[in-house]
C-alpha positions, 0 to 999 in steps of 0.5 A: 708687387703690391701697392700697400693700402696702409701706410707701413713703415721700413725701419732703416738702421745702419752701423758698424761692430766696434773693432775688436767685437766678436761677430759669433757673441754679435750674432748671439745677440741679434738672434735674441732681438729677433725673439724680441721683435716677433712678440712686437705688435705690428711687426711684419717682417725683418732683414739684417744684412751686411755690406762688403764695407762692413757695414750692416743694415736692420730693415724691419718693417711694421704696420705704421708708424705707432708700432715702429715707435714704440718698438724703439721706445722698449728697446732700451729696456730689453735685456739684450740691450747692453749687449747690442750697446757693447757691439755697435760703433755708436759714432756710425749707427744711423736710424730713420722711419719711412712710409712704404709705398710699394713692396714685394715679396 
């Protein structure tokens, strides 16, 4: 267990697929936004998982809070971007930024 001297950032997105999306296209699509993010300044880390209720959550976690905004701030312009837009259920996507005060490995 480590205790972070810096205050790092989780970024908690959760969401669903819009019914009818191809999970294999999805799946396509999150692996292109994974090539996005290592280039990312600040990025350390990633985990996409799924829930039995179908829905998914996208922990990344930077070294603060100046890298994790501007990540959202380009997101948008990636070329993945309609694609990912296409595939959520906007009416269930939630996104928040918290301080890290402990983490593991």
């Amino acid at each position: 267990m480590t205790k972070t001297a810096q205050p790092q950032v989780a970024e908690i997105v959760t969401f669903s697929l819009k019914d009818g999306t191809d999970e294999g296209a999805f799946l396509q699509t999150l692996r292109a936004t994974q090539s996005w993010v290592d280039g990312m300044p600040g990025f350390l880390g990633r985990q996409v998982t799924r829930g039995p209720d179908g829905r998914w959550t996208d922990h990344i976690l930077w070294t603060d809070a100046t890298c994790a905004k501007a990540a959202q701030d380009s997101f948008g312009q990636q070329d993945f971007a309609p694609d990912m837009g296409e595939a959520l259920n906007h009416e269930t996507l939630e996104m928040r930024h918290e301080t890290v005060f402990m983490a593991a490995p």
